[in-house]
C-alpha positions in Angstrom: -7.8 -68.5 36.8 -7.3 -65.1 35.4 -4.5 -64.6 32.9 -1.5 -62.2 33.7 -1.1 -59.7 32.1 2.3 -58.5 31.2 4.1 -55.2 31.8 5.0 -52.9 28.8 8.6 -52.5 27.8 7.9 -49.2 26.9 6.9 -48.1 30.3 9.4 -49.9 32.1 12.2 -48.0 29.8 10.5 -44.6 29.6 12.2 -41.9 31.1 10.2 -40.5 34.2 8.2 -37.0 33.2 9.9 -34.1 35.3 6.9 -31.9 36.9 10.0 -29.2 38.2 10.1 -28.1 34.3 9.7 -24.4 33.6 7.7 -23.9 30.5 9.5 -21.0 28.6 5.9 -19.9 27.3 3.3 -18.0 29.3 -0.2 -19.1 30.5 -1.2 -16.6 27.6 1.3 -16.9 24.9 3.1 -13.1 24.0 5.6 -13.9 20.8 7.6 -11.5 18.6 7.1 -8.4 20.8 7.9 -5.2 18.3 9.9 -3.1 18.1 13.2 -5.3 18.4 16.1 -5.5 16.4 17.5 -9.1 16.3 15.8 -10.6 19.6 16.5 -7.7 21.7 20.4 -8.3 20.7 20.5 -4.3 20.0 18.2 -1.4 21.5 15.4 -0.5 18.9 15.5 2.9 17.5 13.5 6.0 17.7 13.8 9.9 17.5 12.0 12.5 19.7 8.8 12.8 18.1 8.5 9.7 16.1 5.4 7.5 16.2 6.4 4.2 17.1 4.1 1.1 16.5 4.3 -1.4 18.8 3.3 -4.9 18.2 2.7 -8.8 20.0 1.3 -12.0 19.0 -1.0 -13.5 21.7 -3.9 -16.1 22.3 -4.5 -18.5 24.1 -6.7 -22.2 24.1 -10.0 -22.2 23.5 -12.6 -19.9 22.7 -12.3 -17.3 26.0 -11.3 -13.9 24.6 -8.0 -11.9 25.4 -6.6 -8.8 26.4 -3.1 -7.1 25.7 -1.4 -4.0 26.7 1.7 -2.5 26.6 3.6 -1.9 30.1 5.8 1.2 28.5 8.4 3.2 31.1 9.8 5.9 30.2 13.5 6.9 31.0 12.9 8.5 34.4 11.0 4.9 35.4 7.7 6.1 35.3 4.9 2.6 33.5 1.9 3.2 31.6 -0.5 1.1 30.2 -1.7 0.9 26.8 -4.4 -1.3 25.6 -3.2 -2.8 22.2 -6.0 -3.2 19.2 -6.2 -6.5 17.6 -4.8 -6.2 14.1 -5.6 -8.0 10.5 -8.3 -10.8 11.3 -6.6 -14.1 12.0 -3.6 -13.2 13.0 -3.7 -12.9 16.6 -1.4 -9.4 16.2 -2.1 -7.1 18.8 -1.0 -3.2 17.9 -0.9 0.5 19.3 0.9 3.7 18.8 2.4 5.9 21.2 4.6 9.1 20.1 8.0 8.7 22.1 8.8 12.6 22.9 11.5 12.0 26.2 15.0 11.0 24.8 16.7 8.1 26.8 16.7 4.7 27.3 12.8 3.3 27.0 11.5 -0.5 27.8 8.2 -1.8 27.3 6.7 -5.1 28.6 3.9 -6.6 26.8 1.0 -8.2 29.0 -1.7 -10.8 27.9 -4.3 -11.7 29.9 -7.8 -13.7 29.8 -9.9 -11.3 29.9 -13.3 -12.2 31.8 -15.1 -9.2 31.1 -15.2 -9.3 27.2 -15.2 -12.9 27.2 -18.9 -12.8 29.2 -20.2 -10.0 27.5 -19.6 -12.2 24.0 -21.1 -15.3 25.9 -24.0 -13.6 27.4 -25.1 -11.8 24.6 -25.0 -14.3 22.2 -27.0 -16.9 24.7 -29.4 -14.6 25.8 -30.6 -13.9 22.8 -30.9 -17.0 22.0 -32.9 -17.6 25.4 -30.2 -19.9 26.7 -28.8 -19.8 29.9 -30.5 -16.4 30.1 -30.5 -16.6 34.1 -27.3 -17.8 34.5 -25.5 -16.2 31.7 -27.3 -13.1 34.4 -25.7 -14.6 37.8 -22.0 -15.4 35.8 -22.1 -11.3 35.1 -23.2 -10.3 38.1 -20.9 -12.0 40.2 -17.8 -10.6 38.0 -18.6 -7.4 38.4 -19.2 -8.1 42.1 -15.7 -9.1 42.4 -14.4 -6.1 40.6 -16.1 -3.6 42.7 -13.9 -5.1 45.6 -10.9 -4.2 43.6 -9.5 -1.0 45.7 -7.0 0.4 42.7 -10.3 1.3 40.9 -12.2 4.9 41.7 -14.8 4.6 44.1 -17.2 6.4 41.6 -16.5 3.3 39.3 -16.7 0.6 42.1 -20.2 1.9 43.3 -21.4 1.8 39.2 -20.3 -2.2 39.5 -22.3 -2.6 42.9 -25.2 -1.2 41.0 -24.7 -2.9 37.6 -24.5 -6.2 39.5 -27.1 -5.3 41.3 -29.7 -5.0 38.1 -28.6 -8.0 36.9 -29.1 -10.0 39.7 -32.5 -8.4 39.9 -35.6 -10.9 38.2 -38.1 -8.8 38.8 -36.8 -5.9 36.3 -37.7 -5.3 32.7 -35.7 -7.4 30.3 -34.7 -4.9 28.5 -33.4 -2.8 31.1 -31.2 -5.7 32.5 -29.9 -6.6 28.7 -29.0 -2.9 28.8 -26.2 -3.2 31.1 -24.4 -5.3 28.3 -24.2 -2.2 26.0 -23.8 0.6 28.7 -20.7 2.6 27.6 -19.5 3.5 31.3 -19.6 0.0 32.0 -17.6 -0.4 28.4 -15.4 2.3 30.0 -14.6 0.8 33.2 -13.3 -2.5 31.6 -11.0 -0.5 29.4 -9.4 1.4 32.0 -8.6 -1.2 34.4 -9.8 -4.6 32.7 -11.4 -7.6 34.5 -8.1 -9.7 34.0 -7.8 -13.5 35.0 -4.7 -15.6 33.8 -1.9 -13.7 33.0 1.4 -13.1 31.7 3.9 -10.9 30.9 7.0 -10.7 28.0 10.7 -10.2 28.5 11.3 -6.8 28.8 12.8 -4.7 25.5 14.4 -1.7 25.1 14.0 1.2 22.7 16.6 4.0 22.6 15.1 7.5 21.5 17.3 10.4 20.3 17.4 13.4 19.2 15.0 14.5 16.1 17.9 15.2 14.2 18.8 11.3 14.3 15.6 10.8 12.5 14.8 13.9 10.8 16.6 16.3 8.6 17.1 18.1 5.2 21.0 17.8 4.1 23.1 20.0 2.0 26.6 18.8 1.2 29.0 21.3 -0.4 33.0 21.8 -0.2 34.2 24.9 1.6 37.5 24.8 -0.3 34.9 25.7 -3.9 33.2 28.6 -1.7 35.4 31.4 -3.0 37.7 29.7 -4.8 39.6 31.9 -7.4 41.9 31.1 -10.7 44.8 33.1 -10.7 46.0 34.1 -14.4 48.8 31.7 -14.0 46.6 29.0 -13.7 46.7 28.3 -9.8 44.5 28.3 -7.4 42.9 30.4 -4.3 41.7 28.3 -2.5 38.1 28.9 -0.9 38.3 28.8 3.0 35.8 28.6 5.9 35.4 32.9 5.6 34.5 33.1 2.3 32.5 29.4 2.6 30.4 31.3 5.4 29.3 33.5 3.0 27.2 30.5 1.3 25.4 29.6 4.5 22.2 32.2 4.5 21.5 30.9 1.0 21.7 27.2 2.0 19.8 27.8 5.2 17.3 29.8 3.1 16.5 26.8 1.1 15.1 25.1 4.3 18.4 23.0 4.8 19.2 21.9 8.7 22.7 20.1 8.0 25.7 21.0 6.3 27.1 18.2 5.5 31.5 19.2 5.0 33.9 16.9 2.8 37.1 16.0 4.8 39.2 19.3 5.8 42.3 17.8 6.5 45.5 18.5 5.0 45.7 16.3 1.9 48.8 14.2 0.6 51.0 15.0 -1.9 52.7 10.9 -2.8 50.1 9.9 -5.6 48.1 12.6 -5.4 44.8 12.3 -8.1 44.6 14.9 -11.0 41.4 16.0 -12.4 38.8 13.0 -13.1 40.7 10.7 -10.9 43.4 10.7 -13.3 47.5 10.1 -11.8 49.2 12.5 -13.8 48.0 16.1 -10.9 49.3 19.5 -12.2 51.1 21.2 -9.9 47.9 23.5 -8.6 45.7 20.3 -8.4 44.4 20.3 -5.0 43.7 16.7 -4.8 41.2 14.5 -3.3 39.9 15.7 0.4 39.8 12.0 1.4 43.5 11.1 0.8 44.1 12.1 4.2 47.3 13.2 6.3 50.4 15.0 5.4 53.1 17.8 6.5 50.3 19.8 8.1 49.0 16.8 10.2 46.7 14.3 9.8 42.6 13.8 10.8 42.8 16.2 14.0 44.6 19.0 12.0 42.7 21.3 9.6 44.3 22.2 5.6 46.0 25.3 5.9 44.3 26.6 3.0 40.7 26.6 4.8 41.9 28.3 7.9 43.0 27.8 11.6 40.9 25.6 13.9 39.0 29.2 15.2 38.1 30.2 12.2 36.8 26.5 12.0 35.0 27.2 14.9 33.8 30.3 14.0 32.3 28.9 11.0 30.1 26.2 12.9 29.1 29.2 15.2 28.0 31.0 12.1 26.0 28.3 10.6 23.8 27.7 13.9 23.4 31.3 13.6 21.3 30.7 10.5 19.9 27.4 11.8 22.6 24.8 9.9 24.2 22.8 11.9 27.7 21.3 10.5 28.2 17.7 9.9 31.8 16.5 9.4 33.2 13.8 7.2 34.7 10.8 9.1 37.0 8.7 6.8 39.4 6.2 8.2 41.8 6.5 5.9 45.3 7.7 5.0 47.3 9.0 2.6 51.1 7.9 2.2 51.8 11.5 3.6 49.7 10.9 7.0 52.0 10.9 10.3 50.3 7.3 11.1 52.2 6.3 8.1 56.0 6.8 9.8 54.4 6.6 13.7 52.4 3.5 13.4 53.2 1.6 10.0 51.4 -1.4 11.6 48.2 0.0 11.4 48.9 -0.4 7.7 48.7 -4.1 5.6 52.1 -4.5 4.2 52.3 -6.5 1.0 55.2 -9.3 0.5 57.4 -7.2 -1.8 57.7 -4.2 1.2 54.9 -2.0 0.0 51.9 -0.8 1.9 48.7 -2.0 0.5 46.3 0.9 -1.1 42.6 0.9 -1.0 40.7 -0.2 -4.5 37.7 -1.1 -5.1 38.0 -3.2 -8.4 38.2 -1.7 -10.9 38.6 1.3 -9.3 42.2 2.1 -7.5 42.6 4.7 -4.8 46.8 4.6 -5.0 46.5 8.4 -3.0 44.6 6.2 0.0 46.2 3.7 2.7 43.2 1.5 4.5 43.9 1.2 8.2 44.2 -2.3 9.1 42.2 -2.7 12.6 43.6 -6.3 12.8 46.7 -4.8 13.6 46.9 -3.2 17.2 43.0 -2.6 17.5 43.3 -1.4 21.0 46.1 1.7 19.5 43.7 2.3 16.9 40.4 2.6 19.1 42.4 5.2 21.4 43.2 7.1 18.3 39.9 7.2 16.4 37.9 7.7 19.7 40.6 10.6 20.6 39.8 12.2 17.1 36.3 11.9 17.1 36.1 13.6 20.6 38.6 16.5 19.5 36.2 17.3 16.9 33.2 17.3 19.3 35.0 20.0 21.3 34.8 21.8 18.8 30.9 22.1 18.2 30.7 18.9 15.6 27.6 16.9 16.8 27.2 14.9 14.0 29.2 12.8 11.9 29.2 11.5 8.4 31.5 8.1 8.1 33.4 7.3 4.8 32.9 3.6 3.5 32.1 2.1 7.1 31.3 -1.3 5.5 35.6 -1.5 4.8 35.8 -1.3 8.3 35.1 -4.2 11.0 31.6 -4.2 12.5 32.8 -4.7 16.5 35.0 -1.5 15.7 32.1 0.6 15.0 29.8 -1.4 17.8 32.3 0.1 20.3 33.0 3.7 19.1 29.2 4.5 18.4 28.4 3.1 22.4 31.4 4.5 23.7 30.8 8.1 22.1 27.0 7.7 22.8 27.6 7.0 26.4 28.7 10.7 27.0 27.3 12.2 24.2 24.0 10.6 23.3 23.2 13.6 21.5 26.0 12.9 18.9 24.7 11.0 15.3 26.5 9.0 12.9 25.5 8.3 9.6 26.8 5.4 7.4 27.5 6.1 4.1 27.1 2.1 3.5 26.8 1.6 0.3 27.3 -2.0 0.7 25.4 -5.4 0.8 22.1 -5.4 2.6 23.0 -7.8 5.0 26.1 -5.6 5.8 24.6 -2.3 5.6 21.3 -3.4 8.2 24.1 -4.7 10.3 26.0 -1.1 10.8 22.1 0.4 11.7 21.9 -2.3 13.7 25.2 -1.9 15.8 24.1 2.1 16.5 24.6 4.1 13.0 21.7 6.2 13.5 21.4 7.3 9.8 22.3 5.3 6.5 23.0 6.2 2.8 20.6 3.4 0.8 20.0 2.1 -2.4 17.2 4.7 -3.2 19.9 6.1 -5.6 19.5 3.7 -8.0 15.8 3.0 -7.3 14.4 4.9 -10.7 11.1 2.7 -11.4 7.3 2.3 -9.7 8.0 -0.9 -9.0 11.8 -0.5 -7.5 10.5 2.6 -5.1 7.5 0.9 -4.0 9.4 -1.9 -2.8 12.3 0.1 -1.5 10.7 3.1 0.7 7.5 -0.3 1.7 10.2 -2.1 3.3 12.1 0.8 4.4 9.1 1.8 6.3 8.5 -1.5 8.0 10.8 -4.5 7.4 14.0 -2.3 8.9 12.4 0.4 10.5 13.3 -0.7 14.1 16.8 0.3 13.6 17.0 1.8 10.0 16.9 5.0 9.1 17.5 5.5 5.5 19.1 9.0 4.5 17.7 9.6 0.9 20.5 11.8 -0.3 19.7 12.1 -4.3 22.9 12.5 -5.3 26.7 12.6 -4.1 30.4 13.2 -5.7 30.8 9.8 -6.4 27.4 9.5 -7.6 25.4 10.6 -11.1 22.9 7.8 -12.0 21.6 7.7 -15.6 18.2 8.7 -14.8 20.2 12.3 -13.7 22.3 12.2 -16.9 19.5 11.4 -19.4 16.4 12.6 -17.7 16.7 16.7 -17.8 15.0 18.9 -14.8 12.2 16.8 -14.7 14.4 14.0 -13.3 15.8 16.1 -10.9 12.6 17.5 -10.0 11.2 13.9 -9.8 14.1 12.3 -7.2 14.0 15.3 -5.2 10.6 15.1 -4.4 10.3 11.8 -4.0 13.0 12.3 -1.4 12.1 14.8 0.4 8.4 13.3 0.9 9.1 9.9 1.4 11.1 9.9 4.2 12.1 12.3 7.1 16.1 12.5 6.4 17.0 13.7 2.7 19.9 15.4 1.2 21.7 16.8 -2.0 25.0 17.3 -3.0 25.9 20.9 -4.2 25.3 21.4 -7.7 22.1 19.5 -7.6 20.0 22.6 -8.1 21.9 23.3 -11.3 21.1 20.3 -13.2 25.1 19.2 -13.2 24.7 16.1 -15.5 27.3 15.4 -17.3 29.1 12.7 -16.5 33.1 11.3 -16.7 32.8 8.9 -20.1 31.7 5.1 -18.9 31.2 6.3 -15.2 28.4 7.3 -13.0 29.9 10.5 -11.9 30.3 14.2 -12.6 32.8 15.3 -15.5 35.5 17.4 -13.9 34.2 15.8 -10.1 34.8 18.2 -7.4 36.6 15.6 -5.8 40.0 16.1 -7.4 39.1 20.2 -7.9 38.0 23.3 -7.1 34.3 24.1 -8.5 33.3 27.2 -7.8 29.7 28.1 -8.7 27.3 31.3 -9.6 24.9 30.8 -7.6 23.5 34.2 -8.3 23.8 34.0 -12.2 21.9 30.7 -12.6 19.2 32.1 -10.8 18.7 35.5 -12.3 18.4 32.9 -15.2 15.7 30.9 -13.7 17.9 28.0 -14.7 17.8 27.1 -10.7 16.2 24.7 -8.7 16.6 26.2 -5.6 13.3 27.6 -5.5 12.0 23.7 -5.7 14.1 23.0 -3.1 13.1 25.7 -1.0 9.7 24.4 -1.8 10.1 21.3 -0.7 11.5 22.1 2.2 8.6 24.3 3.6 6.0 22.0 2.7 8.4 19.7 5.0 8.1 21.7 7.7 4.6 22.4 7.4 3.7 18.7 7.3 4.5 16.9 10.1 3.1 13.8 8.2 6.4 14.2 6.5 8.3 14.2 9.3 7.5 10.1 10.1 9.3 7.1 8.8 6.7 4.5 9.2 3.6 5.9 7.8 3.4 5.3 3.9 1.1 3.6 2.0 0.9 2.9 -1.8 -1.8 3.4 -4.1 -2.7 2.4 -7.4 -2.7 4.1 -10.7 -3.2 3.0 -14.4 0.1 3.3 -15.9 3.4 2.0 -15.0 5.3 5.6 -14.8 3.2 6.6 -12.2 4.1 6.7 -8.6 1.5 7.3 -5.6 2.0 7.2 -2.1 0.3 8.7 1.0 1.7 10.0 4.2 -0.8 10.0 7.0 -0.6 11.3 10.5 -3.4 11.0 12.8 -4.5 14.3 14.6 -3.5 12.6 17.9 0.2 13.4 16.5 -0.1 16.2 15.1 0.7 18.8 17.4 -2.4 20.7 15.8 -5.6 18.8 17.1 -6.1 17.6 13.0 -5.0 14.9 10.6 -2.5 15.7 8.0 -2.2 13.9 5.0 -0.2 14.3 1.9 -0.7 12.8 -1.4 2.5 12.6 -3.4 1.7 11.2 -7.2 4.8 11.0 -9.5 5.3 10.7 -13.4 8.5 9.1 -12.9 9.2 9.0 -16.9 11.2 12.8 -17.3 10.6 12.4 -21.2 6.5 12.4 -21.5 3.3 13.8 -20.5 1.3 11.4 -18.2 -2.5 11.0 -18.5 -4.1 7.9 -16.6 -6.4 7.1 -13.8 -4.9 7.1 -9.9 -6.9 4.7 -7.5 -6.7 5.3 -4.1 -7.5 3.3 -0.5 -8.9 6.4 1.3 -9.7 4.4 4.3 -5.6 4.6 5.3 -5.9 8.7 5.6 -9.8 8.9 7.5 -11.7 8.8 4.8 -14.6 7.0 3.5 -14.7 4.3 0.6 -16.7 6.2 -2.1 -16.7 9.6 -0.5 -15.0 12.5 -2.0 -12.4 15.1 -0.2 -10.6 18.1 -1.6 -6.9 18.4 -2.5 -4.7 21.2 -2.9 -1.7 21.0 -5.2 1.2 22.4 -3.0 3.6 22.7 -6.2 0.8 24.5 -7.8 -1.9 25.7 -5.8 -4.3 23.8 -7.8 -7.8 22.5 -5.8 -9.7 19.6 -6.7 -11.8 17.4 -5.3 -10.8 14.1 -5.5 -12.6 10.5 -4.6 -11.7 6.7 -5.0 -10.9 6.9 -8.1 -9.3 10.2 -10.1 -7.9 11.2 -13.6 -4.1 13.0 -13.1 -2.4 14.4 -16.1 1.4 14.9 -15.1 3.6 17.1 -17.7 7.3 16.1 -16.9 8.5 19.3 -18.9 6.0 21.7 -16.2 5.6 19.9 -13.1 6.5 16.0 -13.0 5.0 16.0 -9.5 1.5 16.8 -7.5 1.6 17.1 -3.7 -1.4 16.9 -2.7 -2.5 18.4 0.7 -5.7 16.4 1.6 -8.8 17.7 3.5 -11.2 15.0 4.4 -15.0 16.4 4.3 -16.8 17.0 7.5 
């Protein structure tokens, strides 16, 4: 008699399997669909123009091949497909590019799919060669392309070429080679790529990418403060001030250097209760202007204008005049007050009050800022959203489009979330750049929340190895909502390599600036070598910040003292390049020594606007002290060209030709010309 045997425990206990459970993967796995900031938390960014890569992992079981393409809609709803590339070997990364022109809201789907056609074509070719299966490897292809002549979406012309196709390689009777043929015939090749032979499928969530203007990602900045323009010292000792009339007078000169933004210091009123003397000192004469960011008193406070610049019409009038001459104004946004500001008496609790009565001042250890209140948005955030949002539309009544914001990392990140959406919302054409000069984590964040420009780290970024890793990940690690605005320097700002490194530092930064990325800018004074700085601090002696500074312009370059002509330089080779004017597109290159910089900028003539490539070599002797001789090693496959063929190069600094090849020998004098930019011509 037969033994029982007994039940397992395990399977009496075990939980029974649910079949109702929704896998949250695909038949086809899509992951990390790009561009995406945070998950799809916060729109991706682009600009009119810009060439945006977009990016999925997918695969699937097995050894049957794939397809991907990107389901992209533009804002007025209308869906294209886009068959992605595979990428780097291995790693399952599908890719393509696509050139977002329309502004407005964008989403994109990505789509995997098993995809029948390639994955017989691979099969058959390799078995029939081998004379295996040959027959039915023949009868499997013939009957897929039976079934995609019945597909109505497809052209008749292409549906009667399937008939036919399937039709030869059902037929026995014809010439081998003739029926092999059909594996290799490039409107058959065509046909799958324009509607492919799709099986299993699936789709991603959809993302979104915001585009905006070209200004949000493109730009050449000039910063200067109108109350210097025209400034005169009275035989007394005080002041005239400069005001927006005699500041006009500056604008065909900036514009004429190939700036597009005028980039204006605060023009409020400024306090008198603390007020900051020359080089930040407390002890201010009686014609010291002060500091334009100690803002608010007797005259009003961020809405009003400083009655020493003008009225609000001849405000106006000066915004009017610079778009004559193709500037447009940016205006300082600083959230701030001085102990003279009418917030300070109308609403002392938007103001930290310390335990012995007094309202806190802003520092920044070891710095102090006893002229400057911070606004506490803890403290009636609703009365304080209402004010700043009322302020920043006043201002965009009155032609401001664009918005430079003082230390936004003091400020809380929801704050900005909701006046950068709510001012966008109405006016999407209206930009915002951070000056965040802050930790990374905080200073990704504000991009993140809708700051459509940011002041980096590039400042302080002096050696190969520093830049390469700064503008690398600049170009792809943050990209998707980062968009780094390389000013060179700033009133707060005069880095050693400016103060010991001559004009051939200055030369140096601004052209690794102005190449490197699409937004750059300089403070006023930049093109006169100004580098001397306050004793044990990284800014100017005698900083504009606490006084007038009036310049000659004129004199300096009747001297040929001036680097405006570099600048104006720079600037047209800018806007001759559209290579320049792209974010994502740089690649490093080698070279011998340790001083020297190289990078390309590539565009593909499908970008262009001009039906050809256009690629710019930029190779930089970063040391200002030496002359530079070493060998420069480049990857020519990332511009077109061929691995061991040569190309010519024209120095744009110089007009220099050479021509060039894998491998080339650069001499860089940093007392002539620190830099070559190279314009590159790739050899028929």
């Amino acid at each position: 008699m037969p033994k029982s045997v007994p039940q397992s425990s395990t399977v009496d206990d075990a939980v029974p399997v649910s079949l109702t459970l929704s896998p949250s993967i695909g038949r086809i796995p899509i992951l990390d669909p790009t561009p995406s900031v945070e998950g799809g938390r916060w729109p991706a960014k682009a600009f009119s123009g810009e060439v945006v890569p977009f990016g999925a992992t997918a695969f699937r079981e097995g050894h049957d091949l794939i397809g991907v393409e990107l389901l992209l809609t533009d804002p007025r709803g209308k869906t294209v497909a886009r068959r992605m590339a595979p990428g780097a070997p291995g790693t399952d990364r599908f890719e393509v590019e696509v050139q977002l022109a329309t502004e407005g809201t964008w989403r994109y789907q990505v789509r995997a799919f098993a995809d029948e056609f390639a994955t017989w074509e691979h099969n058959a070719r390799v078995k029939i060669e081998a004379g295996v299966d040959v027959e039915l490897m023949y009868l499997i292809g013939a009957q897929l392309l039976e079934r995609a002549a019945t597909d109505k979406l497809r052209p008749a012309k292409d549906r009667r070429f399937l008939t036919a196709a399937a039709k030869l390689l059902r037929d026995t009777d014809a010439e081998p080679e003739a029926r092999f043929a059909v594996l290799d015939d490039p409107e058959l090749l065509a046909i799958a790529d324009r509607r492919p032979f799709a099986g299993l499928a699936s789709t991603s969530d959809e993302r979104v990418v915001r585009v905006e203007r070209t200004r949000a990602g493109v730009g050449s900045w000039y910063e200067f403060f109108p109350r210097s323009e025209g400034a005169e010292r009275n035989p007394d000792g005080s002041w005239t001030s400069g005001t927006f009339r005699s500041a006009a007078g500056r604008l065909p000169a900036v514009a004429a250097m190939g700036f597009d933004v005028l980039y204006l210091p605060p023009i409020h009123p400024i306090g008198v209760t603390f007020r900051k003397g020359p080089n930040n000192t407390l002890t201010p004469g009686e014609h010291d202007p002060g500091s334009p960011w100690a803002i608010g008193g007797a005259a009003g406070g961020h809405d009003a204008i400083h009655p020493d610049l003008g009225t609000e019409k001849d405000f106006v009038a000066f915004v009017r005049q610079a778009k004559k001459v193709g500037l447009e104004v940016a205006l300082d946004l600083a959230l701030q007050a001085s102990p003279d500001h009418p917030w300070v008496t109308e609403h002392p609790e938007w103001f930290t009050t310390l335990p012995d009565g007094t309202i806190a001042y802003a520092e920044n250890p070891p710095k102090k800022y006893q002229d400057i209140y911070p606004v506490n948005f803890d403290n009636d955030p609703e009365g304080i959203r209402a004010e700043v949002l009322r302020i920043v539309r006043h201002w965009i009544s009155l032609g401001v489009r664009i918005f430079r914001v003082d230390n936004p990392h003091t400020k809380p990140l929801d704050f900005w979330e909701w006046l950068l959406a709510t001012v966008n919302r109405t006016d999407p054409d209206v930009v915002f750049l951070a000056e965040a000069f802050t930790r990374p984590a905080l200073l990704q964040g504000l991009a993140k929340v809708g700051f459509q420009q940011s002041y980096t780290y590039f400042t302080w970024r002096n050696t190969k190895e520093e830049l390469e890793e700064f503008l690398g990940a600049a170009a792809t690690e943050t990209a998707d909502f980062l968009r780094p605005n390389l000013f060179v320097n700033t009133p707060d700002i005069l880095t050693e390599y400016l103060q010991f490194g001559g004009r051939a530092a200055y030369k140096v930064r601004a052209a690794i600036a102005a190449t490197a990325a699409p937004t750059w800018g300089v403070y006023a004074g930049y093109e006169l070598i100004e580098n001397v700085a306050r004793p044990g601090a990284e800014e100017n002696i005698d900083s504009e910040k606490f006084e007038y500074r009036p310049r000659d312009w004129a004199a300096a370059e009747a001297a040929g003292t001036s680097l405006s002509p570099y600048l104006t330089l720079l600037n047209r080779i800018r806007r001759a390049h559209p290579a320049l004017r792209q974010l994502r597109n740089i690649s490093f290159h080698w070279s011998d020594d340790d001083q020297i910089l190289v990078f390309s900028k590539h565009l593909d003539q499908r970008f262009t606007g001009t039906g050809e490539h256009d690629t710019l070599l930029v190779v930089a002797n970063l040391d200002p002290h030496s002359v530079r001789q070493t060998m420069v090693h480049l990857d020519q496959t990332v511009f077109g060209g061929v691995p061991g063929g040569s190309f010519d190069v024209t120095d744009l600094v110089t007009g220099a030709e050479w021509i060039w090849s894998d491998s080339n020998f650069v001499r860089l004098d940093a007392f002539t010309e620190p830099v070559h930019i190279l314009s590159v011509r790739i050899r028929p």
